[in-house]
C-alpha positions in Angstrom: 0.0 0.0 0.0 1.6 3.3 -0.9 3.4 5.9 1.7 1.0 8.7 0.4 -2.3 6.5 1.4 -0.9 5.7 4.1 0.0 8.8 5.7 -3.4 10.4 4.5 -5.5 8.0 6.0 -4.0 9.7 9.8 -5.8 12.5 8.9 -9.6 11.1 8.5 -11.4 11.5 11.5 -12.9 9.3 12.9 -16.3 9.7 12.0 -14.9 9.6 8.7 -14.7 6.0 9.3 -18.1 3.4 8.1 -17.3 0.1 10.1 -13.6 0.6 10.1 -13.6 1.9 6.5 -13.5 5.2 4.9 -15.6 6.0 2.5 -13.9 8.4 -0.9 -16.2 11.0 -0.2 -15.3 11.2 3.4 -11.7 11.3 2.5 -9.1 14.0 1.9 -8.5 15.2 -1.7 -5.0 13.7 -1.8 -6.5 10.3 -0.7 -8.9 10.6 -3.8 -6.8 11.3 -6.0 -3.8 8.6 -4.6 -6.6 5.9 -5.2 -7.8 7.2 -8.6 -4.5 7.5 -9.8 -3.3 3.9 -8.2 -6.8 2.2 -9.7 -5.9 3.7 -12.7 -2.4 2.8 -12.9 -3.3 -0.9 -12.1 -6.1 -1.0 -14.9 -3.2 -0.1 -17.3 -1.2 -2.6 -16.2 -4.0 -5.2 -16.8 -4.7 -4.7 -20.0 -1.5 -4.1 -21.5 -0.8 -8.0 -19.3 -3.9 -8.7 -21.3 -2.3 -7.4 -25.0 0.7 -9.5 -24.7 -1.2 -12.8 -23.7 -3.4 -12.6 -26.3 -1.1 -12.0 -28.9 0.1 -15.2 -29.2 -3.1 -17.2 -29.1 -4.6 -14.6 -32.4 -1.8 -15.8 -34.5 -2.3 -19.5 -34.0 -4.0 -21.4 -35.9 -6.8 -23.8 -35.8 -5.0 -26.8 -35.2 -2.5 -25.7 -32.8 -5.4 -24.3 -30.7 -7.5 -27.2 -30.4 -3.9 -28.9 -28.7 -4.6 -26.3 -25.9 -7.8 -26.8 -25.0 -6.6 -28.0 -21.9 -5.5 -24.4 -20.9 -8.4 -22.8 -21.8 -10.3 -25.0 -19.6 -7.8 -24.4 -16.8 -8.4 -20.9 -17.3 -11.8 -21.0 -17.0 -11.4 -22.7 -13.6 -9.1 -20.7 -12.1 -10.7 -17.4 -13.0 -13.5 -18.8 -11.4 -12.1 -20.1 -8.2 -10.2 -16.7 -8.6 -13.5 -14.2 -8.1 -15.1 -16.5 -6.0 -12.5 -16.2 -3.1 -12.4 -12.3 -3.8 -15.9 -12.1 -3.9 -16.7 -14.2 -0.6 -13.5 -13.6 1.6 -13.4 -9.4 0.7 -10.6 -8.4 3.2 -8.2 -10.2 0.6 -8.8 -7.4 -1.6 -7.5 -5.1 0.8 -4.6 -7.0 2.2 -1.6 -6.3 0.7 0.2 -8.6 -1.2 -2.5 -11.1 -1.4 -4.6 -8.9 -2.3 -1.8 -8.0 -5.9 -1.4 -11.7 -6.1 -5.2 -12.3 -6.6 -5.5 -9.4 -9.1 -3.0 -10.4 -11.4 -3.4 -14.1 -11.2 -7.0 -13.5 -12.2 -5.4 -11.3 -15.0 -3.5 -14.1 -16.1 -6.1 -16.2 -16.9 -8.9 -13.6 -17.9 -6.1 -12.2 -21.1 -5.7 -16.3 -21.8 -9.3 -16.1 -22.5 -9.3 -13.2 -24.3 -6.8 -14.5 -26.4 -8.9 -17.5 -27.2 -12.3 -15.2 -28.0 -10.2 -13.2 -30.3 -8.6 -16.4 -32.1 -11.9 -16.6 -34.2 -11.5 -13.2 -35.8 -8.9 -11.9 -38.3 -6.3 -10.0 -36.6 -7.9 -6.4 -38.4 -10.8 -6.6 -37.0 -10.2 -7.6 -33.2 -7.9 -4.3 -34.0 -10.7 -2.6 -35.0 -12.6 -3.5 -32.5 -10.2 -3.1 -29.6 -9.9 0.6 -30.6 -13.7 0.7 -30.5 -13.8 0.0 -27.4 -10.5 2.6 -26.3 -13.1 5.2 -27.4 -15.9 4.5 -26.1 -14.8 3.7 -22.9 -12.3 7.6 -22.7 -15.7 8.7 -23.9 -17.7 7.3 -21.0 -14.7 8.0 -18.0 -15.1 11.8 -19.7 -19.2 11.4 -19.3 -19.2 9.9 -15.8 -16.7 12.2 -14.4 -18.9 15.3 -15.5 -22.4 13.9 -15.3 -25.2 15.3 -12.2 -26.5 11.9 -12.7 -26.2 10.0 -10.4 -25.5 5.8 -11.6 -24.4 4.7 -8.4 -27.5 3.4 -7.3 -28.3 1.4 -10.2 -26.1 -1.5 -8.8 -29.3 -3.7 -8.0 -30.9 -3.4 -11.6 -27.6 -3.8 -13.7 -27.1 -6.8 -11.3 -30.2 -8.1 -12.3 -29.6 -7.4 -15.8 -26.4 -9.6 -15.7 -27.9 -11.9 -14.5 -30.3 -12.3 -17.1 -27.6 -11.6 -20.0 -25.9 -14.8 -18.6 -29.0 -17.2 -18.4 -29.9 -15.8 -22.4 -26.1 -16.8 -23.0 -26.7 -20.5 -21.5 -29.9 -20.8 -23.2 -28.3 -19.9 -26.6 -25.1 -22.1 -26.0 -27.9 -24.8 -25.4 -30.1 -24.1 -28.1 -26.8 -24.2 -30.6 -25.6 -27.2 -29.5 -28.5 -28.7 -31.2 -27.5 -27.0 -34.5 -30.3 -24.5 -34.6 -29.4 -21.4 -36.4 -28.9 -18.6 -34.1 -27.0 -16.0 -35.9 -29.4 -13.1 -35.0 -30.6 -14.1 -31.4 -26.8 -13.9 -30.6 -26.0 -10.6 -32.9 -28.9 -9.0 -30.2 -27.2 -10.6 -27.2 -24.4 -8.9 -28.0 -26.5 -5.4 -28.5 -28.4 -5.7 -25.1 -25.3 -6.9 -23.6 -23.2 -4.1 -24.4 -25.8 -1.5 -23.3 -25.4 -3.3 -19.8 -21.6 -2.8 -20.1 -21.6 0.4 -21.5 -23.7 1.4 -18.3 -21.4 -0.9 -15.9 -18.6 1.5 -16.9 -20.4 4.6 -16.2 -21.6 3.1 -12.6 -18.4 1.6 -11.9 -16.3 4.7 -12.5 -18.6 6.7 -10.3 -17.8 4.6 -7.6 -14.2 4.9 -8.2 -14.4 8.9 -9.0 -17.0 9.6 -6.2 -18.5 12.6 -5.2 -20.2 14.4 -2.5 -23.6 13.8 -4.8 -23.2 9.8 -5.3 -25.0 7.2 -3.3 -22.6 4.9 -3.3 -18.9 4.9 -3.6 -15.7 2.8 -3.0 -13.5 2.6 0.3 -10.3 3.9 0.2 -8.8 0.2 0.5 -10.8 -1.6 -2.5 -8.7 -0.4 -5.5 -7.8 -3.6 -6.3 -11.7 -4.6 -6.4 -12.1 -1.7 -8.4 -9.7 -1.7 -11.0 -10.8 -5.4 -11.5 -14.1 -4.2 -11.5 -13.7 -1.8 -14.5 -11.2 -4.4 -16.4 -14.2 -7.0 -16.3 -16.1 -3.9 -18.1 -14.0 -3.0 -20.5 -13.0 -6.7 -21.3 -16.6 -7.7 -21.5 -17.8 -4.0 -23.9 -14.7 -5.3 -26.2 -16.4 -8.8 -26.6 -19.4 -7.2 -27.4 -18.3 -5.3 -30.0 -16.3 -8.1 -31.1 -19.5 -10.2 -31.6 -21.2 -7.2 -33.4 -18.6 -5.8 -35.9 -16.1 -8.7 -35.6 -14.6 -10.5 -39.4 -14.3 -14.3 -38.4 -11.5 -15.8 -40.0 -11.7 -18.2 -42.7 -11.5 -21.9 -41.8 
């Protein structure tokens, strides 16, 4: 945890503090701005981890691929496992180091993912598609930064619409297995599903940015769980966009 939080943090009063945790709004200016810049800073170290992974797996080909599936299913476990124990045992995410060794394992296996979903498409247009996303997303950190509206509070409902993009996911993964034709049903998954991410980012940079006028914001102490939070976004708006604009290649 960095000198400049730390020494910050002696200043909060006490009343400052929510259950032994200080809010962003109840915080110093210098402690907002140390944890903006340090979310920040990790989020750019994510994705450019995420860049170099995934390299690799775009220029294989099909053949080599298939020979490791093995690692893509190890992947899938792990990342898992990985936000489960973040998710259920919290104060990890706020311990340093566990709480960097976490983060980038769970980076690790996210960009070997990523590097599999972008294996399908020619190399063009996932880099199309990646600077799509680099736009929209500076475009939506400029719009929740200078916004009156308030997005914190949506948590419940975007929750709620997750949860229902997923079970539309397993239903067409289900309904394709079958060999039913499906191109259009997915083409508008990916639309409603990046109108959910495009609104995650806007929440979840609220939280991180605060404000005296948002309901909800982060602690000083969860900027690992927040730069995680906005990597999922921006992963998840890229494979969105992927699915809508993306050139497959030719088998």
């Amino acid at each position: 945890m960095s000198s400049d939080l730390s020494d910050d943090m002696q200043s909060v009063e006490p009343e400052h503090n929510v259950g032994g945790e200080t809010l962003l709004k109840m915080a110093s200016a210098s402690i907002r701005l140390g944890f903006v810049r340090k979310v920040y800073l990790l989020l750019s170290t994510q994705l450019l981890l995420t860049i170099l992974v995934a390299i690799p797996f775009q220029l294989m080909d099909t053949v080599q691929l298939k020979s490791q599936t093995w690692l893509l299913w190890l992947s899938v476990c792990m990342t898992l496992m990985t936000v489960f124990t973040m998710s259920f045992a919290k104060s990890l995410t706020r311990t340093y180091p566990y709480n960097y060794v976490f983060l980038f394992a769970f980076t690790l296996f996210e960009a070997i993912l990523m590097g599999f979903a972008s294996a399908s498409y020619t190399w063009q247009s996932v880099m199309l598609c990646a600077g799509l996303t680099a736009v929209i997303f500076l475009g939506l950190t400029i719009y929740a930064a200078k916004t009156e509206t308030d997005f914190t509070g949506f948590g419940p409902m975007l929750f709620g619409a997750l949860l229902s993009l997923v079970a539309w996911g397993l239903m067409i993964c289900t309904v394709a297995a079958f060999g039913a034709p499906l191109d259009m049903v997915t083409m508008l998954c990916s639309l409603v599903g990046l109108i959910v991410f495009v609104i995650y980012i806007i929440y979840d940079t609220q939280l991180i940015i605060g404000g005296e006028h948002k309901t909800h914001e982060f602690t000083v102490d969860d900027y690992v769980f927040a730069a995680m939070s906005l990597y999922l976004d921006i992963l998840q708006l890229f494979l969105r966009i992927l699915g809508l604009f993306g050139k497959k290649k030719r088998k």
